[in-house]
ZALUM-78299 format. One record per residue: x, z, y of N, C-alpha, C in turn; residue number from 1. Coordinates in steps of 0.2 Angstrom, whole numbers. Each point is the difference from the previous one (the first is absolute). Example, Ala and Ser with C-alpha at 12.3 -4.5 7.8 and 13.67 -1.06 7.14 Angstrom:
BEGIN
{n.xx 66 n.zz 39 n.yy -28 ca.xx -4 ca.zz 0 ca.yy 6 c.xx 4 c.zz 0 c.yy 6 k 1}
{n.xx -2 n.zz -4 n.yy 5 ca.xx 4 ca.zz 1 ca.yy 6 c.xx -4 c.zz 3 c.yy 5 k 2}
//
This chain:
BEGIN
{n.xx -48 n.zz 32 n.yy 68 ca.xx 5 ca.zz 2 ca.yy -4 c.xx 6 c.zz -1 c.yy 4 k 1}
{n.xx 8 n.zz 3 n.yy 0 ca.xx 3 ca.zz 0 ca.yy 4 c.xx 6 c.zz 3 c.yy -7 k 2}
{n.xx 6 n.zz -4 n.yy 1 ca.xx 5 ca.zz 2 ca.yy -3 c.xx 5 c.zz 0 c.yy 4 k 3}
{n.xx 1 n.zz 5 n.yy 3 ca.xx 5 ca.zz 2 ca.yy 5 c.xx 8 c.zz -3 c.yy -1 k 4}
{n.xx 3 n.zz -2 n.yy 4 ca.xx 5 ca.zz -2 ca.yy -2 c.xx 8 c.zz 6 c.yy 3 k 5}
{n.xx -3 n.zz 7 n.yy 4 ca.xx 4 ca.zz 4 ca.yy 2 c.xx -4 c.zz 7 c.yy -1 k 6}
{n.xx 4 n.zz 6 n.yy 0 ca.xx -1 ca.zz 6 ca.yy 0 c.xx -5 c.zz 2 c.yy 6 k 7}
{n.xx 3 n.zz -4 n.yy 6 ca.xx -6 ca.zz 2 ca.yy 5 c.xx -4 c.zz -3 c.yy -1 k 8}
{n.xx -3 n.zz -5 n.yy -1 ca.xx -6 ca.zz -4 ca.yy 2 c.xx -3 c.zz 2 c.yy -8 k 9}
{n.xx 3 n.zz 3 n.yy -6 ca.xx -3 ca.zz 4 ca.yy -5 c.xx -4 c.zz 8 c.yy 3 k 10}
{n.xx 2 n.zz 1 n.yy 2 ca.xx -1 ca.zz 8 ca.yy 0 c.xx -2 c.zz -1 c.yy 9 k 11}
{n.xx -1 n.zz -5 n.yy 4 ca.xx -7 ca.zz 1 ca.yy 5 c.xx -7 c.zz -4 c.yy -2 k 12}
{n.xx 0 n.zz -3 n.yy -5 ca.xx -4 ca.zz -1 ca.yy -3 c.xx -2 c.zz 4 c.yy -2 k 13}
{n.xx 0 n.zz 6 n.yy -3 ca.xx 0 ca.zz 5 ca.yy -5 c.xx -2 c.zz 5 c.yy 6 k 14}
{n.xx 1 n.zz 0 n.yy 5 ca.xx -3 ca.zz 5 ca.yy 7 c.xx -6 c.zz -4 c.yy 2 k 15}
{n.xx -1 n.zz -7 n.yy 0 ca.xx -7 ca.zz -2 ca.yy 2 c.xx -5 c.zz -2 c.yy -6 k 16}
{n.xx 2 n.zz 1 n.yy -6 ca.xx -5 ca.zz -1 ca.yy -6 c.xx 0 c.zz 7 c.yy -3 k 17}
{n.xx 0 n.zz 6 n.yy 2 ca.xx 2 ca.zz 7 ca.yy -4 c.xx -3 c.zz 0 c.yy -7 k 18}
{n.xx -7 n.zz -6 n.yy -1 ca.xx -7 ca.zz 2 ca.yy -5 c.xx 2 c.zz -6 c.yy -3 k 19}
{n.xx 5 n.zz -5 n.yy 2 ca.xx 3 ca.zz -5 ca.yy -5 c.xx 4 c.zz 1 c.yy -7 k 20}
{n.xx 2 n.zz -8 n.yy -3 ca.xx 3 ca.zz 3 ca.yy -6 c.xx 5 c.zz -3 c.yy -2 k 21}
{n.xx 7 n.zz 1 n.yy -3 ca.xx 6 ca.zz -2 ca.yy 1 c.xx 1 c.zz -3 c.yy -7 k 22}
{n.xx 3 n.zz -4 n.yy -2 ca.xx 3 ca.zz -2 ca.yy -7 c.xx 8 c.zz 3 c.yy 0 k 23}
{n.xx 2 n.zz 2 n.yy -3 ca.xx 7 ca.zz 0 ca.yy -2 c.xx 2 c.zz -3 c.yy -5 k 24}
{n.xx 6 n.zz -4 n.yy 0 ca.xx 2 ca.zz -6 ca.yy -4 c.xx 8 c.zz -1 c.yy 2 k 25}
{n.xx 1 n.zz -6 n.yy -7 ca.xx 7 ca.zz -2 ca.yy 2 c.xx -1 c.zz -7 c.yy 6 k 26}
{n.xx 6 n.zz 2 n.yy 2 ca.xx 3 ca.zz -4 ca.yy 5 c.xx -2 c.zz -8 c.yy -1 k 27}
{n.xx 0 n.zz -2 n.yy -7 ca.xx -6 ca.zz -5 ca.yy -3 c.xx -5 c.zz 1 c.yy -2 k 28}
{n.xx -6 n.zz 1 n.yy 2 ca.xx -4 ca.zz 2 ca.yy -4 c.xx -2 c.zz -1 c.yy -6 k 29}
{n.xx 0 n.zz 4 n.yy -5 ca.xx 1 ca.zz -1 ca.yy -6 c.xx -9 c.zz 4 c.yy -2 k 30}
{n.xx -1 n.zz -2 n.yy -6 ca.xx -7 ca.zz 2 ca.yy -2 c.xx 3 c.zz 8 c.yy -5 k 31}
{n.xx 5 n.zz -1 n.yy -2 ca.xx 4 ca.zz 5 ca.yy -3 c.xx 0 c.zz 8 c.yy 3 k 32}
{n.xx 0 n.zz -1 n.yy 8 ca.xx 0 ca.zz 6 ca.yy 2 c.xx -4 c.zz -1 c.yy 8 k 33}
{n.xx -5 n.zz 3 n.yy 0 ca.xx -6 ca.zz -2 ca.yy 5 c.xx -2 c.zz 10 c.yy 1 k 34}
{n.xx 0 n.zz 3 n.yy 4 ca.xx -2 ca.zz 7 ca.yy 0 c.xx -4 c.zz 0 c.yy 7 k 35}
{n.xx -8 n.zz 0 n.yy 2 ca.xx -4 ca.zz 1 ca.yy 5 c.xx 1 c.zz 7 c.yy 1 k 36}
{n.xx 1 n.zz 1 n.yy 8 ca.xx -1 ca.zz 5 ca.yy 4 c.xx -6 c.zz 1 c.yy 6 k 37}
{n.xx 1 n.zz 4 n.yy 0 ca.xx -7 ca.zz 2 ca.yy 6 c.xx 7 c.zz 0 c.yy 5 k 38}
{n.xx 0 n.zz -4 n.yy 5 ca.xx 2 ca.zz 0 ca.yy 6 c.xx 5 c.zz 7 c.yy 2 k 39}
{n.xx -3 n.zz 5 n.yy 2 ca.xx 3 ca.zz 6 ca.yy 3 c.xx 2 c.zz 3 c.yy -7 k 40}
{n.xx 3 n.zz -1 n.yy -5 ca.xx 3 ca.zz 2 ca.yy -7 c.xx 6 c.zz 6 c.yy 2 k 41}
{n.xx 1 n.zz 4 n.yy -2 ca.xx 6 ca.zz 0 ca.yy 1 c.xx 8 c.zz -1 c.yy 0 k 42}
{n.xx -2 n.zz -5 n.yy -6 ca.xx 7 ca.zz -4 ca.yy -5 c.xx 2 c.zz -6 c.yy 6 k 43}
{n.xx -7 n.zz -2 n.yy 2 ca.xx 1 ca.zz -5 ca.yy 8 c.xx 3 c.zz 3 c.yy 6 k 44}
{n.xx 0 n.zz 6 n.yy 1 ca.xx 1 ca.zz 3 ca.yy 7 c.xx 7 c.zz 0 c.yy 3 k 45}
{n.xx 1 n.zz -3 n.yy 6 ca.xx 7 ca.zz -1 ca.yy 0 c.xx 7 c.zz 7 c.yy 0 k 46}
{n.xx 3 n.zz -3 n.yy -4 ca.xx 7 ca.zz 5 ca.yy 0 c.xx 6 c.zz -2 c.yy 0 k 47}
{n.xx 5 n.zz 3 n.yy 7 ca.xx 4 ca.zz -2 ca.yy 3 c.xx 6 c.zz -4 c.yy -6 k 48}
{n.xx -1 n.zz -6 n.yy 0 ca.xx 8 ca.zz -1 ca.yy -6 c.xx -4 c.zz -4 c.yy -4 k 49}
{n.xx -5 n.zz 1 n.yy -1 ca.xx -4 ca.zz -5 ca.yy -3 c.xx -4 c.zz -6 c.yy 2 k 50}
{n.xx 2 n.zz -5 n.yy -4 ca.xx -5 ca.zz -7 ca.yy 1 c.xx -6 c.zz -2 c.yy -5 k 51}
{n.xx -5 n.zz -3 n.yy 3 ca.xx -4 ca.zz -2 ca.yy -1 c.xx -1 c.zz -6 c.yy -4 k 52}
{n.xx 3 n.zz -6 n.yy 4 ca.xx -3 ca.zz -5 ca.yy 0 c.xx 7 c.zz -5 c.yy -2 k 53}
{n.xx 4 n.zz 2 n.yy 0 ca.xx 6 ca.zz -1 ca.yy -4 c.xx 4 c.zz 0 c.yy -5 k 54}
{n.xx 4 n.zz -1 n.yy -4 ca.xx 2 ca.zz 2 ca.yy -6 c.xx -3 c.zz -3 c.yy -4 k 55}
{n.xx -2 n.zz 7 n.yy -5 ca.xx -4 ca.zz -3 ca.yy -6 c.xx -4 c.zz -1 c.yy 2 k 56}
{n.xx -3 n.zz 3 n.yy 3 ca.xx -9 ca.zz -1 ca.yy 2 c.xx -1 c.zz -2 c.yy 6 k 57}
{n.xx -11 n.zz -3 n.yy -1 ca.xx -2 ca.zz -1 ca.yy 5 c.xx -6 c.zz 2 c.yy -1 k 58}
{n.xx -2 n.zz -3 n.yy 5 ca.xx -8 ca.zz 6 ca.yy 2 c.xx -5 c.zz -6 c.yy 3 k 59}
{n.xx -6 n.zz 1 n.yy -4 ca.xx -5 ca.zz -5 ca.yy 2 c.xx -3 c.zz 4 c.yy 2 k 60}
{n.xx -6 n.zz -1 n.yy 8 ca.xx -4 ca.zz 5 ca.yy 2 c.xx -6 c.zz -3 c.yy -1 k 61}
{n.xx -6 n.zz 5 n.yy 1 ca.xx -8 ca.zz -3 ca.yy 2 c.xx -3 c.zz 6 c.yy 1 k 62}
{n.xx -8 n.zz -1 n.yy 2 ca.xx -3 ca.zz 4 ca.yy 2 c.xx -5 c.zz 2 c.yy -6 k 63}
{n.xx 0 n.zz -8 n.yy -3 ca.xx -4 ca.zz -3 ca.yy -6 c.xx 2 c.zz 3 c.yy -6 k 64}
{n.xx -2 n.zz 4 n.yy -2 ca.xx 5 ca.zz -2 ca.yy -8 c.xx -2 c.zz -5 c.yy -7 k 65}
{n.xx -7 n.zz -2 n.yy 4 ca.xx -1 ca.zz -7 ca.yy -4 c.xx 5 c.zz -5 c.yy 1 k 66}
{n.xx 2 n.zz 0 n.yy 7 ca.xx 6 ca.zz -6 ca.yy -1 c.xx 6 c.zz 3 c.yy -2 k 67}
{n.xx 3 n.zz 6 n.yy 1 ca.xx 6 ca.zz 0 ca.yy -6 c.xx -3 c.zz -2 c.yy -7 k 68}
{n.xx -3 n.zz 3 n.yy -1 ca.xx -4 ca.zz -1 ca.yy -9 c.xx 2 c.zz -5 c.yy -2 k 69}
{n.xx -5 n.zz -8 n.yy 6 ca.xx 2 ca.zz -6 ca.yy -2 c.xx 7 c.zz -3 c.yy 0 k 70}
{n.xx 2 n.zz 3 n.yy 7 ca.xx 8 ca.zz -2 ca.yy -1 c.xx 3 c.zz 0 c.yy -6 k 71}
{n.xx 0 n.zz 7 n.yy -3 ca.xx 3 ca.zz 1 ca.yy -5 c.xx -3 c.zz -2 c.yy -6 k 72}
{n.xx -7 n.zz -2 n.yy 0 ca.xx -1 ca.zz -6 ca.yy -7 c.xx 4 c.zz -4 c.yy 2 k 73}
{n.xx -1 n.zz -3 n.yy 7 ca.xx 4 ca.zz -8 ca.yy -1 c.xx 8 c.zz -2 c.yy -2 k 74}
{n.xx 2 n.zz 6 n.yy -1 ca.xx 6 ca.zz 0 ca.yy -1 c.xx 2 c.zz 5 c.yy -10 k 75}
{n.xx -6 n.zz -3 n.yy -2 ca.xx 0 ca.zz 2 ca.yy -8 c.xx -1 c.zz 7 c.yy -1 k 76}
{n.xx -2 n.zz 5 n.yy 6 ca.xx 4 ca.zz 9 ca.yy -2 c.xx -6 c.zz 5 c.yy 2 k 77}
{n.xx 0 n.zz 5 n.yy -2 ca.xx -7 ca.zz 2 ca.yy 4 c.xx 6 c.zz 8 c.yy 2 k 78}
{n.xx -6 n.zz 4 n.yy 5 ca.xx 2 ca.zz 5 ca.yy 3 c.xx -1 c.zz 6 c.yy -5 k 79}
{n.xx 8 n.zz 2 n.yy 3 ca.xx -1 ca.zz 10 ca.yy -2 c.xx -1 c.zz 3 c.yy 4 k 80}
{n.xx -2 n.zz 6 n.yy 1 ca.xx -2 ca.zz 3 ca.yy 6 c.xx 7 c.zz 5 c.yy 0 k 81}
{n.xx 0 n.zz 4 n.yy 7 ca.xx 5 ca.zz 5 ca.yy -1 c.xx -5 c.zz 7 c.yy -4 k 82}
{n.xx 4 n.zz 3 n.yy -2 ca.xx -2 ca.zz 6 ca.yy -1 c.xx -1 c.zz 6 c.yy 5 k 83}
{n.xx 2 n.zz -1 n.yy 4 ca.xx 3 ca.zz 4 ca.yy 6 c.xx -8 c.zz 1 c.yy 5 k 84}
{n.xx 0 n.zz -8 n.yy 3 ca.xx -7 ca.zz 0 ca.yy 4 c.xx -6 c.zz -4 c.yy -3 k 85}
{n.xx 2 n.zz 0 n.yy -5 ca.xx -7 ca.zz -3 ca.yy -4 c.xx -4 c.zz -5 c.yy 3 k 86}
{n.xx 1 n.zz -5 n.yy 3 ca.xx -4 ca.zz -5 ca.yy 0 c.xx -5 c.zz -3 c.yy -1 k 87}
//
């Protein structure tokens, strides 16, 4: 599991795990708002002006998506999927 702590080492991670899966969250993680992606998502792909791993938000990665699952049990919150890539 790998929680980037920049937009590059987000989004090249994302170029060596294409079949990976991404969390999206607050900058704290919060069990409140937890949204699973399939790695090559859309709403993930980088665009010029936007950040990733910044801000509001942060991004957990894996391969696994048992281990986001638990991640986000251990943190009181389970996952939504996106609508988009359906995880």
């Amino acid at each position: 599991m790998l929680i980037p702590s920049t937009d590059q080492e987000f989004h090249g991670w994302q170029e060596a795990h294409s079949q990976g899966y991404v969390v999206n969250t607050y900058q704290n993680p919060s069990p409140k708002y937890m949204v699973l992606h399939k790695a090559d998502c859309r709403h993930l792909r980088p665009w010029e002006g936007h950040t990733y791993t910044r801000g509001d938000y942060s991004k957990v990665c894996s391969e696994d998506v048992q281990e986001l699952t638990k991640w986000s049990d251990g943190l009181g919150g389970s996952l939504s999927r996106c609508r988009s890539c359906q995880p």
